[in-house]
C-alpha positions as CSV (number, residue, x, y, z in Angstrom):
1,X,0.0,0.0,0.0
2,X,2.7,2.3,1.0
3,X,4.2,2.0,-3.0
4,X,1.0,2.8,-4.5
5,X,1.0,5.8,-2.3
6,X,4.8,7.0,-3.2
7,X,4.1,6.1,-6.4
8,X,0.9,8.4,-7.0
9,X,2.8,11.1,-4.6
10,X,5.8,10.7,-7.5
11,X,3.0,11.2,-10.3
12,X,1.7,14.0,-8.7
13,X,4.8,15.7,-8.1
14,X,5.6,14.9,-11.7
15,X,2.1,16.2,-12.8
16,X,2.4,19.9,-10.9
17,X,6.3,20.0,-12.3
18,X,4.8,20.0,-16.0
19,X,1.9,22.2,-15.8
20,X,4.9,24.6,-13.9
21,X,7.4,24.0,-17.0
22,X,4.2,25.4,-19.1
23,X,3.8,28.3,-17.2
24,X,7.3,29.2,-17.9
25,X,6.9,29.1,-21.0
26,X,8.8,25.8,-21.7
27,X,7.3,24.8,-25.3
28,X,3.7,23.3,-25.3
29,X,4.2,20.8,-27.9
30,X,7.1,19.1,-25.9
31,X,5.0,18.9,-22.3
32,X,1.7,18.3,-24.3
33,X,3.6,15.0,-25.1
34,X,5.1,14.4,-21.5
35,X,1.8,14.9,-20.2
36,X,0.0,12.6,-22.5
37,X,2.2,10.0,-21.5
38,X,1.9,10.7,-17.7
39,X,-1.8,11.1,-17.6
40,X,-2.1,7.4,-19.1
41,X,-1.8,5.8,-15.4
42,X,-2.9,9.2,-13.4
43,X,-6.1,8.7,-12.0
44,X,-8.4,11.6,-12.5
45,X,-8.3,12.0,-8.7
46,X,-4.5,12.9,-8.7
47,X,-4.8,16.0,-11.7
48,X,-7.6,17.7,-9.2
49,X,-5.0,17.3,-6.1
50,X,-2.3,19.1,-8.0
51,X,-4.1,21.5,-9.5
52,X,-5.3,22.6,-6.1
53,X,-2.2,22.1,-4.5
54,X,-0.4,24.4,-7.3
55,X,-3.3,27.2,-6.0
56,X,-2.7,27.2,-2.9
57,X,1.1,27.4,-3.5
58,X,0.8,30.3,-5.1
59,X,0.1,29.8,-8.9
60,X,-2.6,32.3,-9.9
61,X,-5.9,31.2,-10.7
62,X,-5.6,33.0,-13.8
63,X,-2.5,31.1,-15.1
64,X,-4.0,27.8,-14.3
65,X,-7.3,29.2,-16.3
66,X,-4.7,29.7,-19.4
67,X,-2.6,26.2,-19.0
68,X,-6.0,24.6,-18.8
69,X,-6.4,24.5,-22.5
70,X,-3.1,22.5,-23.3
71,X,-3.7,20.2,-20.4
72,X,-7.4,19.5,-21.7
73,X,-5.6,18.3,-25.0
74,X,-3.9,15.6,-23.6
75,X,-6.8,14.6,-21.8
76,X,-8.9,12.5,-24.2
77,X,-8.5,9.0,-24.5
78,X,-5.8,9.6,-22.1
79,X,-6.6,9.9,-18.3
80,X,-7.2,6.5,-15.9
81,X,-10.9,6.3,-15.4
82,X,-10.6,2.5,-13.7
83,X,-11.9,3.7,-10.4
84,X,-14.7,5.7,-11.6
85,X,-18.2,5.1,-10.1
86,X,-20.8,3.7,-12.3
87,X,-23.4,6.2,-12.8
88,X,-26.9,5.2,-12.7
89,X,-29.5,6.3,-16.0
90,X,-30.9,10.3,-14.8
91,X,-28.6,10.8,-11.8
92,X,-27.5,14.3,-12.1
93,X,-23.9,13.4,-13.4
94,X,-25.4,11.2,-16.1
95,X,-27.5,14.6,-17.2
96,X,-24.8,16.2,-17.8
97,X,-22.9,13.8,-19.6
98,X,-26.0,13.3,-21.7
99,X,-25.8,17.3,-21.8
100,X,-22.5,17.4,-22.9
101,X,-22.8,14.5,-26.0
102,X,-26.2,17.3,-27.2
103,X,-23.5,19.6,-26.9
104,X,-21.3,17.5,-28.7
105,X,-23.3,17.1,-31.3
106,X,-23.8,20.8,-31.9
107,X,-20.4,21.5,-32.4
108,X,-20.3,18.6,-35.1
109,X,-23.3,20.3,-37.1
110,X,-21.2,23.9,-37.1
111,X,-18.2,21.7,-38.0
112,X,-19.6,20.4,-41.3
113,X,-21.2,23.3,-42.1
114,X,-17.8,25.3,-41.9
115,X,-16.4,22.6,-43.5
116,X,-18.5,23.3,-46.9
117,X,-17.9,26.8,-46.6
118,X,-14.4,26.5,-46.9
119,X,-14.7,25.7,-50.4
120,X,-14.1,28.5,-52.8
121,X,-16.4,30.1,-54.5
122,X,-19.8,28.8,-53.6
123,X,-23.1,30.9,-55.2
124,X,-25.2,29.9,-52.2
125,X,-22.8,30.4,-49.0
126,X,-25.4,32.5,-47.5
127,X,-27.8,30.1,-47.5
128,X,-25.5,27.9,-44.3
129,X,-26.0,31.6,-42.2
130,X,-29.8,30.3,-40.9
131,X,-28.4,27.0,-39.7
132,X,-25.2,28.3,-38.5
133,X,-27.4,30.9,-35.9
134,X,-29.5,28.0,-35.1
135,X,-27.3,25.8,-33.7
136,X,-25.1,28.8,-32.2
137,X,-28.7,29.6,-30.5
138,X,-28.6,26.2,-29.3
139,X,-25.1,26.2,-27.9
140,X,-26.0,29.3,-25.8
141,X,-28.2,26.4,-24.1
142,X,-24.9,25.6,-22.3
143,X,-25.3,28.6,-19.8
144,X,-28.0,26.2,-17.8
145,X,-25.3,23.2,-17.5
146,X,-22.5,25.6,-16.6
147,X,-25.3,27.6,-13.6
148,X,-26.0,24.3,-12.6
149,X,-22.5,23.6,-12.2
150,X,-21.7,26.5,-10.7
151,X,-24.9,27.4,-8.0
152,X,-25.2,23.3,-7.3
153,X,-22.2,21.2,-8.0
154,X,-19.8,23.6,-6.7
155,X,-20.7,24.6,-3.7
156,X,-20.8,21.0,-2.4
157,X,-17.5,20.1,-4.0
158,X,-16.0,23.4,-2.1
159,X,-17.3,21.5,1.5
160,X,-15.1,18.9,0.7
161,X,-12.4,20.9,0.6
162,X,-12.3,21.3,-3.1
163,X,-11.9,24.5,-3.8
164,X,-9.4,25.8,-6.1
165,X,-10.8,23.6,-9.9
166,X,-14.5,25.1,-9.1
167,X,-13.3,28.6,-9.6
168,X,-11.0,28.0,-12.3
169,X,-13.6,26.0,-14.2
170,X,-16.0,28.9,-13.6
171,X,-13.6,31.7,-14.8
172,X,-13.5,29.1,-18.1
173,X,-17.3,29.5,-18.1
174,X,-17.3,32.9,-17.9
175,X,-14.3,32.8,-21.2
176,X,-17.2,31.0,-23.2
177,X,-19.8,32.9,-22.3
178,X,-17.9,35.8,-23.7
179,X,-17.2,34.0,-26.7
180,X,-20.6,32.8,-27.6
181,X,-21.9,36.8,-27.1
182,X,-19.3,37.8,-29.3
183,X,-19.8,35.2,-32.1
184,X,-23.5,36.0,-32.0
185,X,-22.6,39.5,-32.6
186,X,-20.5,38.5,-35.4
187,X,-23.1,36.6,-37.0
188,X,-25.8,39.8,-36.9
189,X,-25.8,41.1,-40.3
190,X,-23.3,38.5,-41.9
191,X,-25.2,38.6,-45.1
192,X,-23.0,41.6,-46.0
193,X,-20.0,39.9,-46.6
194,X,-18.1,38.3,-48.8
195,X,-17.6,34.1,-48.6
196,X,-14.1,35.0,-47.9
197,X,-14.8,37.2,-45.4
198,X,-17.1,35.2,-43.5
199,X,-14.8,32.2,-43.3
200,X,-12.5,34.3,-41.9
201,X,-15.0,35.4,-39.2
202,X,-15.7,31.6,-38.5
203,X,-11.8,30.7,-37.9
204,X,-11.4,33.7,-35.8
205,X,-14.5,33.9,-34.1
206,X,-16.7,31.3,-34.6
207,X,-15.0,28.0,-34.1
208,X,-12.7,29.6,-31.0
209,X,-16.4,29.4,-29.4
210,X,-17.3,26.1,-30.0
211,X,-14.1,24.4,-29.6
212,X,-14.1,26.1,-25.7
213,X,-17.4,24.1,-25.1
214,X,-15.6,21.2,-26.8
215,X,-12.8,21.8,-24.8
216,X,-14.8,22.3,-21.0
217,X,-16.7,18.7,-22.3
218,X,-13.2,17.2,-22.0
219,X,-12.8,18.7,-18.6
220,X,-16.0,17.3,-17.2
221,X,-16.1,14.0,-18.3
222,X,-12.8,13.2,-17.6
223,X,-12.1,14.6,-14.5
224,X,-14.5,16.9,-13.1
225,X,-17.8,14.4,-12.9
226,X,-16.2,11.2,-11.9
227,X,-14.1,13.3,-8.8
228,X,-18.0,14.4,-8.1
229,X,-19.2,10.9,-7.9
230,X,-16.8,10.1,-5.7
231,X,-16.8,13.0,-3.1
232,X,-20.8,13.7,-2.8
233,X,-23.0,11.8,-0.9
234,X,-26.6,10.5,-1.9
235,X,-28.5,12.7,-0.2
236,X,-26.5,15.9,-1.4
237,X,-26.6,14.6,-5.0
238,X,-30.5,14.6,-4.4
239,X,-30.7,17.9,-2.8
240,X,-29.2,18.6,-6.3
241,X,-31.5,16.9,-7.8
242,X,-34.1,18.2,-6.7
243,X,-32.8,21.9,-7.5
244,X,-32.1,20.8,-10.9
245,X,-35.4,21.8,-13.0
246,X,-35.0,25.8,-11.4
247,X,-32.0,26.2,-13.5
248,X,-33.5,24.0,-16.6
249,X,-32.0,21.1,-18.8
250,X,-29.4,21.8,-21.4
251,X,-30.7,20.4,-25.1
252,X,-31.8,17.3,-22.9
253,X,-34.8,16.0,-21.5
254,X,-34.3,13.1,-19.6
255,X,-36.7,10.4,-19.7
256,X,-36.2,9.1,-16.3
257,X,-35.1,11.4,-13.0
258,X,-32.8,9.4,-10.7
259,X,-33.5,9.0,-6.9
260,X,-31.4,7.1,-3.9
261,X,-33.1,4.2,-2.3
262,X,-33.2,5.9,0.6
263,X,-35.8,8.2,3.4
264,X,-34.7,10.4,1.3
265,X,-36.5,9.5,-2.0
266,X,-40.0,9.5,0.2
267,X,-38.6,13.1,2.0
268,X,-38.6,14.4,-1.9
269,X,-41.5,12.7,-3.3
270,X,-43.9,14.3,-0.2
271,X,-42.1,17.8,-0.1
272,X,-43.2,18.1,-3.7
273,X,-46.7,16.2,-3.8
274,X,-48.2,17.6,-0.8
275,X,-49.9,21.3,0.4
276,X,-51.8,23.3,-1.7
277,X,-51.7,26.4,-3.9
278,X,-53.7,28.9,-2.7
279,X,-55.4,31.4,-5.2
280,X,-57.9,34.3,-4.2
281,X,-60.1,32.2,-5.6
282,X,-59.9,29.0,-4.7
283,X,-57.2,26.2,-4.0
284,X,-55.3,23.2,-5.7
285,X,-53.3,20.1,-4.9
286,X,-50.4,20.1,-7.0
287,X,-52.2,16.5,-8.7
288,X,-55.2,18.9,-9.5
289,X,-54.0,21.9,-10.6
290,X,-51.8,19.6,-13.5
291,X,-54.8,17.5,-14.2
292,X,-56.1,21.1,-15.0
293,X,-53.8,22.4,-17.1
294,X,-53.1,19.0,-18.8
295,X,-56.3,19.2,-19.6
296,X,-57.5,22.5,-21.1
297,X,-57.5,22.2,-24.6
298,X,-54.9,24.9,-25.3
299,X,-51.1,25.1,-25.3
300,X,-49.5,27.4,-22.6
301,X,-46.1,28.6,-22.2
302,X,-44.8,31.3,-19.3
303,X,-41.7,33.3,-20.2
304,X,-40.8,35.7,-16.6
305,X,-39.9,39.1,-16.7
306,X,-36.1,38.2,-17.6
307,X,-37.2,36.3,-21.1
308,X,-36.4,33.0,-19.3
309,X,-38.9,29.9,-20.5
310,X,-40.3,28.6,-16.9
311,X,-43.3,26.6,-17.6
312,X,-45.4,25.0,-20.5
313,X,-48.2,23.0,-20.3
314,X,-47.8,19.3,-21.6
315,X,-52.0,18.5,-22.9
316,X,-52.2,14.9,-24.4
317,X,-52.1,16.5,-27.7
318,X,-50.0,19.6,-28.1
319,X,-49.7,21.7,-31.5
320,X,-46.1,22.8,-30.8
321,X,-43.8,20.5,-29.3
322,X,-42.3,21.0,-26.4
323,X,-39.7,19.4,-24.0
324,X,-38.0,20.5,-20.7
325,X,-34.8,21.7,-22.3
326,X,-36.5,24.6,-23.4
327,X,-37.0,25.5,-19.5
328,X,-34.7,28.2,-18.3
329,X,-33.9,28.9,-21.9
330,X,-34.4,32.7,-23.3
331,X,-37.2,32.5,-25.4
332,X,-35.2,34.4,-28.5
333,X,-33.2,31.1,-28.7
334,X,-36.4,29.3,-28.7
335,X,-37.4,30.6,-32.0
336,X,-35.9,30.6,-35.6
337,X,-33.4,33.5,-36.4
338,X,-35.4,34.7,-39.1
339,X,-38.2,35.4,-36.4
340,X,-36.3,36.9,-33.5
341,X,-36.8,40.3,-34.7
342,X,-40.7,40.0,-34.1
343,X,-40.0,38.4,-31.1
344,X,-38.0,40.9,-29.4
345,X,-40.5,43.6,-30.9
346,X,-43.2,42.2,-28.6
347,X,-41.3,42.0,-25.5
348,X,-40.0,45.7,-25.9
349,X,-43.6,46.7,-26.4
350,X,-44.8,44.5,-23.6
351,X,-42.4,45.8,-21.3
352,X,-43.2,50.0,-21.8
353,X,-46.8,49.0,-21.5
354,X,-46.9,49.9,-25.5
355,X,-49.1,46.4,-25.9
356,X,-50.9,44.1,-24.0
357,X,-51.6,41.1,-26.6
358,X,-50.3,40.1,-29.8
359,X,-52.5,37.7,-31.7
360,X,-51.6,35.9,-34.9
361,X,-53.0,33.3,-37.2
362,X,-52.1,30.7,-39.3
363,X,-52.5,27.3,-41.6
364,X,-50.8,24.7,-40.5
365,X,-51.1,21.0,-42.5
366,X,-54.8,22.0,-43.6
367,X,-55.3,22.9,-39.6
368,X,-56.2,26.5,-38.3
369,X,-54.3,27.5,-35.4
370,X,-54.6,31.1,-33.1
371,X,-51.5,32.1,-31.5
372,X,-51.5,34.6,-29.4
373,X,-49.1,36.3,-26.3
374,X,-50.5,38.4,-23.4
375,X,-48.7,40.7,-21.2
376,X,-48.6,39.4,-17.6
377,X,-49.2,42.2,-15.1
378,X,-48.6,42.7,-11.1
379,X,-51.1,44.7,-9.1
380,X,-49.5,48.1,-9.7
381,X,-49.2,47.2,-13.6
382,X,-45.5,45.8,-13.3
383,X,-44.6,43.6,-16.0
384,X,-44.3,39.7,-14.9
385,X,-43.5,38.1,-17.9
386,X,-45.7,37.0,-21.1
387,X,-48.1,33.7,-21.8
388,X,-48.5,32.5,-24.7
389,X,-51.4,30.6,-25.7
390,X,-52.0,28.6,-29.0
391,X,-55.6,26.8,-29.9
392,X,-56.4,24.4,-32.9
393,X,-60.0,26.4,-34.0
394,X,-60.2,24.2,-37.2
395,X,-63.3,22.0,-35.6
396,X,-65.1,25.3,-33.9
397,X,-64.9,27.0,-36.9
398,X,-67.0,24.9,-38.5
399,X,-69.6,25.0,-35.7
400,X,-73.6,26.0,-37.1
401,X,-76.3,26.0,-35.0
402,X,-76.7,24.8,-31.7
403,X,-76.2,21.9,-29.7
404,X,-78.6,21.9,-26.6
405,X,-78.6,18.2,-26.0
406,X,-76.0,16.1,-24.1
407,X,-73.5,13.9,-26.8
408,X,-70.2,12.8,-26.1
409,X,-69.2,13.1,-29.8
């Protein structure tokens, strides 16, 4: 026992001495290759310890936020993952594995596309801008996973005495939040350049973005969500749990939600099945009130007063599909690009009190559906948010005469 211990305290000496040599400047390519050959019998356990042990001897955050790339490199395919937990289907950590391969996938899409666009001359380039926005719209989805990370994950992982990886994973967050805003900045009004132009946008601005998220996916699986396993106990991973759906799913809706076998399953279960909601007019169970709206025949959806998705209603036979991803999400990347305009026109003019409803119309596959979005209002006229509310009217406008006796038809 005593070797395995000098030998991972040799490792980790080893470890800390290369990602020193790289922040003096010692060339990247030649560690990179040091590293990769180290990291194939250093359990994931051992690159947390030094990282946090380089911290608190006085590295800068900041300097292990900029060696973090090159190490992430070498992590791949790479790093021991022998001891790591098995993770059971919708636990939190499997969510955000399943997160990260959406994510994943994402970056793939953009990939191709930029792939075609580096071919000269194409008459049509312009036509990949709509799908590049898209799925850029979708990658800003990541800003759930990294809150949950950061509000949820971290704080237990810093009572266990890791501290220093949280915040230099956050400060990494922060670095791709920053590069999303600025690549969807770059893509406003794109259509005005030239093919050569915008490919030049995409190397310098685009794909930087998405190969960060790329990068961070890298991070997580391989080191930062099996050291979680490991540290957190059942009941903290389902007081995360049970946080989880305030902060919303990232391009994911899992089919199952994970519980311990435990008190602490039942303690969950009541706390959210039991009490009532208590309305000036009346009260609900929770059962009731999503009979209720499950029920209606109209499709809801609630965006609060910061342009966050928070709620939808989920009827047996919805005419816009919906699933929980969308939760958390700001609504403008909720809609296609070629539409946001109209939707940012009716929050503005909900917001100054300019409107109160906006109702639209349309035909859909030979069906007649009423969209329409109302301005949600406190007491003293302060704006809450916006619901809107889409019906299929194909069968009631049809409706002629009357119908004063009982059918079920």
């Amino acid at each position: 026992m005593s070797e395995i211990i000098n030998n991972n305290q040799k490792r980790k000496e080893l470890l800390k001495q290369l990602i020193l040599q790289l922040h003096q400047g010692v060339a990247p390519d030649t560690v990179k290759l040091q590293l990769a050959t180290l990291l194939k019998s250093v359990p994931y356990g051992l690159v947390v310890e030094a990282e946090q042990e380089l911290i608190q001897e006085g590295l800068p955050e900041a300097e292990v936020m900029k060696l973090c790339d090159i190490h992430s490199q070498v992590l791949e395919e790479s790093l021991d993952q022998s001891g790591a937990k098995p993770i059971p289907p919708g636990h939190p950590v499997d969510i955000f594995r399943q997160e990260n391969e959406a994510l994943s996938q994402v970056v793939m899409r953009l990939e191709t596309v930029y792939a075609k666009l580096a071919q000269e001359n194409l008459t049509d380039w312009q036509a990949y801008l709509d799908e590049i926005r898209q799925n850029f719209n979708d990658l800003m989805d990541v800003d759930k996973h990294y809150r949950r990370k950061e509000y949820l994950l971290f704080p237990f992982l810093e009572k266990k005495g890791v501290t220093g990886p949280p915040k230099v994973m956050w400060g990494k967050h922060d670095e791709i939040r920053a590069l999303l805003k600025n690549a969807q900045e770059k893509l406003h009004g794109a259509e005005q350049f030239s093919q050569k132009h915008f490919y030049a946008i995409v190397n310098q601005h685009l794909r930087p973005a998405s190969q960060a998220i790329t990068d961070m996916i890298v991070k997580e699986n391989e080191i930062l969500l099996p050291m979680a396993m490991d540290k957190l106990t059942e009941p903290e991973w389902a007081e995360i749990q049970r946080q989880t759906p305030e902060y919303g799913y990232c391009l994911y809706d899992p089919p199952v939600i994970w519980y311990p076998e435990s008190k602490v399953h039942a303690e969950v279960v009541s706390t959210e099945l039991t009490g009532f909601f208590q309305l000036p007019t009346g009260r609900f169970s929770l059962p009731e009130l999503t009979a209720l709206l499950s029920t209606v025949p109209i499709d809801m959806t609630f965006v609060d007063k910061d342009d966050k998705v928070r709620w939808f209603s989920h009827g047996k036979h919805r005419i816009f599909s919906r699933s929980r991803a969308i939760l958390g999400r700001d609504v403008r990347h909720c809609h296609p690009p070629a539409s946001v305009h109209m939707v940012e026109q009716i929050l503005t003019d909900f917001k100054s009190g300019k409107a109160e409803r906006a109702p639209f119309w349309i035909n859909m596959k030979g069906r007649f559906i009423h969209i329409e979005y109302f301005a949600l209002r406190g007491e003293n006229g302060e704006y809450l948010g916006t619901l809107e509310v889409s019906q299929d009217l194909t069968e009631l406008r049809q409706l002629q005469g009357e119908q004063r006796l009982l059918s079920y038809k």
